[in-house]
C-alpha positions in Angstrom: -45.1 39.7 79.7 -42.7 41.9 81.2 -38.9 41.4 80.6 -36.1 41.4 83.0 -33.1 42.4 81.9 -31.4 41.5 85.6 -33.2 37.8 85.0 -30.9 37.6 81.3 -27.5 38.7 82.8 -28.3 36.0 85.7 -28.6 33.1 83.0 -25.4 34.8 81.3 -23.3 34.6 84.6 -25.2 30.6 84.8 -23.6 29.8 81.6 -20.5 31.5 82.7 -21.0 29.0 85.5 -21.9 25.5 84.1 -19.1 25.9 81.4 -16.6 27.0 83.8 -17.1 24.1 85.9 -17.5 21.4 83.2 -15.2 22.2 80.5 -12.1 22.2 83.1 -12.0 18.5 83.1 -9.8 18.6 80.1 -7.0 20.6 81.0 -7.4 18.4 84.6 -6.5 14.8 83.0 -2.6 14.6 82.9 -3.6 15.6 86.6 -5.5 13.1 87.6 -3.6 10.6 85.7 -0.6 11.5 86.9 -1.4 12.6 90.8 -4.0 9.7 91.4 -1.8 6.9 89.5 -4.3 6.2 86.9 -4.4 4.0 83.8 -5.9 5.6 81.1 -8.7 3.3 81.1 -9.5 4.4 84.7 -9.1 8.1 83.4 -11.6 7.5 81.2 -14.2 6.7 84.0 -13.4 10.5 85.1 -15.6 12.1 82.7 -17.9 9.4 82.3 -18.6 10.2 86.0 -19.9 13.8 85.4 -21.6 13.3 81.8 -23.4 10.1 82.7 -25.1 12.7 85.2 -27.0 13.9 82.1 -28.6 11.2 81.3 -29.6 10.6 85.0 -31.2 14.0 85.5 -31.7 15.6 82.1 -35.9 14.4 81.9 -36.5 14.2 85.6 -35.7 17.7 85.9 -37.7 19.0 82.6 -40.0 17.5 85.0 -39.4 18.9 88.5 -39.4 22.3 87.5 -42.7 22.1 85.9 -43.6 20.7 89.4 -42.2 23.1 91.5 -40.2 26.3 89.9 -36.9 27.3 87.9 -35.9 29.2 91.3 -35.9 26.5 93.1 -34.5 23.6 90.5 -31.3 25.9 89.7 -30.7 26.7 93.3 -31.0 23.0 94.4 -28.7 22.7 91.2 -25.7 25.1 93.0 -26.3 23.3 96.4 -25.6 19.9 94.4 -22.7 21.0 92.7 -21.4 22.7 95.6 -21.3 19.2 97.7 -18.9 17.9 95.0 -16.9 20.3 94.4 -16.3 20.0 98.3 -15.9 16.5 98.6 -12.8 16.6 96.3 -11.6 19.7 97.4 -11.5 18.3 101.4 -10.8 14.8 100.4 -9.0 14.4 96.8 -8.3 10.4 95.9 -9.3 8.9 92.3 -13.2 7.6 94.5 -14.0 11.4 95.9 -13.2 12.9 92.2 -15.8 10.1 90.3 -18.4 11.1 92.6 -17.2 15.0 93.1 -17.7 14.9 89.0 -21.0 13.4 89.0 -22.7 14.9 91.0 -21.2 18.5 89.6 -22.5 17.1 86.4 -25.6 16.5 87.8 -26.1 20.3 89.3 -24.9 21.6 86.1 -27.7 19.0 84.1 -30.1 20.8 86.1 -29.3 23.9 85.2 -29.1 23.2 81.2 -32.7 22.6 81.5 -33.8 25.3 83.4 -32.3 28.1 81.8 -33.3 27.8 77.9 -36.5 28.4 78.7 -36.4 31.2 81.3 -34.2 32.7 78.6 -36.9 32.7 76.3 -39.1 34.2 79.1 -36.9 36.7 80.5 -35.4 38.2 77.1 -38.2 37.8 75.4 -39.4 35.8 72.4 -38.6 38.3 69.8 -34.7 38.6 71.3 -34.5 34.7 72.0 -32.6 34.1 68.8 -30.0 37.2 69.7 -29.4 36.4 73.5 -29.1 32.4 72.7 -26.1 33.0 70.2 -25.1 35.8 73.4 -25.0 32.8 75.5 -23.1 30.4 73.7 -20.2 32.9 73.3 -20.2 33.7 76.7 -20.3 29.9 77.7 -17.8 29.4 75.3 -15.4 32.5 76.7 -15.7 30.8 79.7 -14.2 27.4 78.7 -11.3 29.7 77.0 -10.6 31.2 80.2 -10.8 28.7 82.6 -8.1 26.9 81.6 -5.8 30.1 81.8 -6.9 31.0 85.6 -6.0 27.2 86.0 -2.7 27.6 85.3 -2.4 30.8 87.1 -3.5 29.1 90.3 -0.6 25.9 90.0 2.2 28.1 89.0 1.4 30.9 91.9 1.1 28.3 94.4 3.7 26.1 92.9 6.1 29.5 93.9 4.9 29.7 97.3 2.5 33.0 96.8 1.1 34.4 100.5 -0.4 37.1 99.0 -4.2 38.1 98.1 -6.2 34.3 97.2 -2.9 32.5 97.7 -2.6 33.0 102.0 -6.1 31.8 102.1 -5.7 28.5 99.6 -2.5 27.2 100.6 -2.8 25.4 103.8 -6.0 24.3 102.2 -4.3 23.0 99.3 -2.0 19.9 99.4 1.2 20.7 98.3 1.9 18.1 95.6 -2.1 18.9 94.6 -2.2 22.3 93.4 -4.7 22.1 91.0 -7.1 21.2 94.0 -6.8 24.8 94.2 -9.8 25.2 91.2 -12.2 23.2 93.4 -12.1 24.8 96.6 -13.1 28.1 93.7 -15.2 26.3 92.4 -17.2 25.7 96.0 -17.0 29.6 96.6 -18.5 30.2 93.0 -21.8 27.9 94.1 -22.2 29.6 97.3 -22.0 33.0 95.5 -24.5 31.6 92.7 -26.4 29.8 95.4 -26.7 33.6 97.4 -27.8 35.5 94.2 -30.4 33.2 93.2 -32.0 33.2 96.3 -32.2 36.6 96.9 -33.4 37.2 93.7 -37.2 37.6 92.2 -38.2 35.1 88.7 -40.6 35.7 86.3 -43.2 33.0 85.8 -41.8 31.2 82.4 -44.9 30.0 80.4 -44.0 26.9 78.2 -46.4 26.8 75.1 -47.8 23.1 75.3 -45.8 21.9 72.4 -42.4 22.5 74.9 -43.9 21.6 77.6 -41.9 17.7 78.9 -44.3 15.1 78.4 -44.8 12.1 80.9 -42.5 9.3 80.8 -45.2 7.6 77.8 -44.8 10.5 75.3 -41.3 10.0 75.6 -40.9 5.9 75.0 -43.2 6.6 72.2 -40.8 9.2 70.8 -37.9 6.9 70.7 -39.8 4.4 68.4 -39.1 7.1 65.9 -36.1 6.0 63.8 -35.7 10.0 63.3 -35.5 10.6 67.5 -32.8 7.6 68.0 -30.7 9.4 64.6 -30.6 12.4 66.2 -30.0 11.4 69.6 -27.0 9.4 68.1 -26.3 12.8 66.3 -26.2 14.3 69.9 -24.5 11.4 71.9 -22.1 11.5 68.7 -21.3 15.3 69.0 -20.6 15.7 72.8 -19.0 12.4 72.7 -16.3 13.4 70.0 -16.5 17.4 71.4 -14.9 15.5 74.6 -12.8 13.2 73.1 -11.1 16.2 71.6 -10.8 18.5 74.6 -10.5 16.2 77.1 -7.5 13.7 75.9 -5.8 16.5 73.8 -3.7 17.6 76.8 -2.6 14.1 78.0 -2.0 13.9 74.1 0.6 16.6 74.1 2.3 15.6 77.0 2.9 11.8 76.2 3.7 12.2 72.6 5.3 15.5 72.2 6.2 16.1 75.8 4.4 19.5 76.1 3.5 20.7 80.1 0.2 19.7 80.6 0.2 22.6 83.7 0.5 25.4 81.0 1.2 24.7 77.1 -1.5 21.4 77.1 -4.4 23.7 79.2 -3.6 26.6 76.7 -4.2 24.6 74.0 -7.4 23.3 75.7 -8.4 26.6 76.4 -7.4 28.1 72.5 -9.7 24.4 71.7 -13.0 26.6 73.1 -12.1 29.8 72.1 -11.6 28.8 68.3 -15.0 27.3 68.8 -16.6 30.7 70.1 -15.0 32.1 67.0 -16.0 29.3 64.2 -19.7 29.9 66.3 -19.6 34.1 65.1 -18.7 33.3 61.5 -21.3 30.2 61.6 -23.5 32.7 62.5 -22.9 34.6 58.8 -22.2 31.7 57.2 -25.5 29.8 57.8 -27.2 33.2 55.8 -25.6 32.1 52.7 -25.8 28.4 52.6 -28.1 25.5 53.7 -27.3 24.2 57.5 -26.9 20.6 56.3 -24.0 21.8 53.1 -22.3 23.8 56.3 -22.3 20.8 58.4 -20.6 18.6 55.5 -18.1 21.4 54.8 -17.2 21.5 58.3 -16.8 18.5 59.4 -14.5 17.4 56.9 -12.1 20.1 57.7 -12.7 19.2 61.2 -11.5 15.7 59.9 -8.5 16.8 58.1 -7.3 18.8 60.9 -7.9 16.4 63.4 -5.4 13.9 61.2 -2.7 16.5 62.0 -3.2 16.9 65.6 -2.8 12.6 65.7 0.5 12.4 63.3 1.8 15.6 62.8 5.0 16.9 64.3 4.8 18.1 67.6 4.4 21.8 67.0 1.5 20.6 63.9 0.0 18.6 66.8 0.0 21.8 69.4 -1.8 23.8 66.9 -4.2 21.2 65.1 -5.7 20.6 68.1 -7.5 23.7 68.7 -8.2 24.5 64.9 -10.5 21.5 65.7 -12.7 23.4 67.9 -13.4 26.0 65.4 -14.3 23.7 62.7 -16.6 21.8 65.3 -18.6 25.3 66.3 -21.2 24.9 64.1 -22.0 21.2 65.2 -24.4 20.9 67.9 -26.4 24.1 66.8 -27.0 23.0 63.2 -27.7 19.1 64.5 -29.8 20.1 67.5 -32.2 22.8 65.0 -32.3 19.9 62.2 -33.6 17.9 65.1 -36.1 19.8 66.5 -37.3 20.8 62.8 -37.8 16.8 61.2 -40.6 16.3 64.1 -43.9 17.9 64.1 -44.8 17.0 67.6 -43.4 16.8 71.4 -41.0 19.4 70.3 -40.4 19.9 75.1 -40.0 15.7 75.5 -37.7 15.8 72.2 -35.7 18.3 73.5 -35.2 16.6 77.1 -34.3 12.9 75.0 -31.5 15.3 73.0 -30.0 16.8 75.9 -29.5 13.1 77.9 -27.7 12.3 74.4 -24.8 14.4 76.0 -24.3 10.9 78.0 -21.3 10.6 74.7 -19.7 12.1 76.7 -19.3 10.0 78.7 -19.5 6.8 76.4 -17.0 8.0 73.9 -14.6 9.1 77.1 -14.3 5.7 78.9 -14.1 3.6 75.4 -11.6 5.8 74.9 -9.9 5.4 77.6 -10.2 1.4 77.8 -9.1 1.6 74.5 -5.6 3.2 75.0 -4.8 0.7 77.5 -4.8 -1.9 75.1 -3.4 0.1 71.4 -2.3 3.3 72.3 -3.7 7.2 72.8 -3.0 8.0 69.4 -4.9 4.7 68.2 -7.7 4.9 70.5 -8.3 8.3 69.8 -9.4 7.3 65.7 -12.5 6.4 67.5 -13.5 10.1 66.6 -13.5 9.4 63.0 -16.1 7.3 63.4 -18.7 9.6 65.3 -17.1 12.7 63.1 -18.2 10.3 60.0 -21.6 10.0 61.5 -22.2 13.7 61.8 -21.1 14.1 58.8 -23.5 11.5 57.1 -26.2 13.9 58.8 -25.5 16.2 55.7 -26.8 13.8 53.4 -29.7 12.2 54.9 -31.5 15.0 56.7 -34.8 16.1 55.6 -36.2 18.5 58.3 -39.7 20.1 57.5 -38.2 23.7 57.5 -34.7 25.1 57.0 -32.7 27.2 57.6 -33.7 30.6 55.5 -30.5 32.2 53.9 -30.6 35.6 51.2 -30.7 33.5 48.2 -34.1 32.3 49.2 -36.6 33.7 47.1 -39.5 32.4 49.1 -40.0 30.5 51.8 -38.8 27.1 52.2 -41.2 23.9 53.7 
């Protein structure tokens, strides 16, 4: 099959994209809390709104696009996400944003389906290994620079900029909004995505049968495998507590060590992602020396430890605890979604599609998080993450996949 290099730097710029647009929410809370009058329980409902998304549209689009075509699901994706990012951008209020969010989550759902496998296609199944680890570092760049361009935008318009970007957003922006500044971007970054993919020309991506999404059967018959709900647990567990970290660290800083949430608390959100890029390169060495599930214990625990100093260390422990987090969390969801994929034999396509709707914790962990620190307290309700960081890190111990991972102490190969 012939490659297309053009094809690979489109799905680069896609996960560019989708983690622009979702990992922003973070750096966004103390916003919304503060600008929209929010209790923390109603903040919580925020990112619910836009991960809840995947679990509406993970499997009926695995679906769709083996109905129709990747060209058409991931442009119907940017039109989607364009329409919210527009309604909160022309009307902001606490109702516009919880339906702005989902239905950005749902666009960028969409996508996450899509592009795997065209990746595969496009790049090649010899290079799929190389330009999937390319990916997540550029998806993870991504969330380290978004929060920075952020600031950028509050802090020019805050000083009355006319110039360049600036004439053109301020008297759409309200003044006491600035950070409504992002979403009118993020409307002209769909309608440039939303150009490109139209004008340009896909391969056909040829799912082997085993990846291919089963009907709606093969996948209740999955879940009455103990190992399928485990891992989605593992999955809802991960993005749930990925979240919980990134999301609330922000709001964190501000109300217990009185950091500014416009620039010091989205650095450290944006530090949060790019320690994770960082942790991902030397998981990438690490994981040739030593079993996945032994990696996964080791970090994890560190994870653990320096998430206790982020919640009651001092506050310039707390500032930089936070985003050591992030790197110690790298590793997670590859080493949990590859144990996954390797304990079943079968279905490996409608297995995949029940994984990626576990990124609903994100939404789950968010909003009990969030009703929670009405009632006890941030800091308090935050300790939640001990318990699905203890659940990962029971993973460690009772995984038995059929094949793992193959490091250079490995005389033969492992089954």
């Amino acid at each position: 099959m012939k490659r297309s290099y053009y094809i690979v730097a489109l799905i680069m710029l896609t996960f560019f994209v989708i983690s622009f647009l979702t990992n922003i929410i973070g750096p966004l809370g103390p916003e919304f809390i503060k600008d929209f009058k929010l209790s923390t329980g109603m903040a919580g409902v925020l990112p619910f709104a836009f991960f809840i998304a995947y679990g509406v549209m993970s499997i009926p689009s695995s679906m769709l696009v083996q109905k129709y075509n990747e060209k058409v699901i991931m442009t119907a994706a940017f039109v989607v996400a364009f329409l919210g990012a527009l309604l909160l951008a022309a009307e902001p209020n606490y109702l516009t944003a919880i339906l702005s969010l989902f239905l950005i989550g749902c666009g960028m759902a969409m996508l996450q389906v899509v592009i795997n496998p065209l990746l595969r296609t496009a790049g090649g199944e010899e290079n799929y290994a190389f330009t999937s680890v390319l990916a997540q570092l550029i998806f993870g760049g991504a969330s380290f620079v978004s929060p920075f361009v952020y600031s950028y935008l509050v802090l020019n318009l805050a000083k009355g900029n006319h110039s360049g970007i600036f004439s053109v957003l301020q008297p759409l922006v309200p003044h006491d909004l600035p950070w409504i500044s992002l979403y009118w971007l993020f409307t002209v970054i769909c309608v440039f995505m939303f150009a490109i993919l139209v004008l340009s020309r896909f391969p056909k991506v040829e799912l082997n049968e085993d990846e291919k999404a089963g009907p709606w059967a093969t996948h209740v018959m999955l879940f009455k495998k103990p190992v399928v709900i485990l891992y989605f647990i593992a999955l809802f567990s991960y993005v749930g507590t990925e979240q919980g970290v990134s999301y609330w660290m922000s709001e964190f800083l501000f109300r217990y060590h009185h950091f500014n949430s416009e620039t010091t608390g989205a650095h450290a959100v944006g530090y949060f992602w790019g320690l994770m890029t960082a942790g991902g390169i030397l998981g990438l060495f690490l994981l040739k020396l030593m079993d996945s599930r032994k990696l996964l214990v080791l970090f994890t625990i560190l994870a653990i430890i320096v998430l206790t100093f982020g919640l009651f260390g001092s506050a310039q422990v707390s500032l930089y605890a936070f985003p050591i987090v992030g790197f110690f969390m790298s590793v997670m969801y590859p080493i949990i979604f590859s144990l996954a994929l390797s304990s079943v034999d079968e279905h490996h396509g409608s297995f995949a599609g029940i994984l990626v709707t576990g990124i609903i914790g994100g939404a789950g962990i968010q909003l009990l998080i969030g009703g929670l620190g009405d009632l006890i307290g941030l800091r308090a309700a935050m300790m939640v993450l001990y318990i699905t960081f203890g659940y990962m890190l029971s993973i460690g111990f009772w995984a038995k996949p059929l094949v793992t991972n193959k490091t250079i102490f490995d005389t033969k190969d492992k089954v």
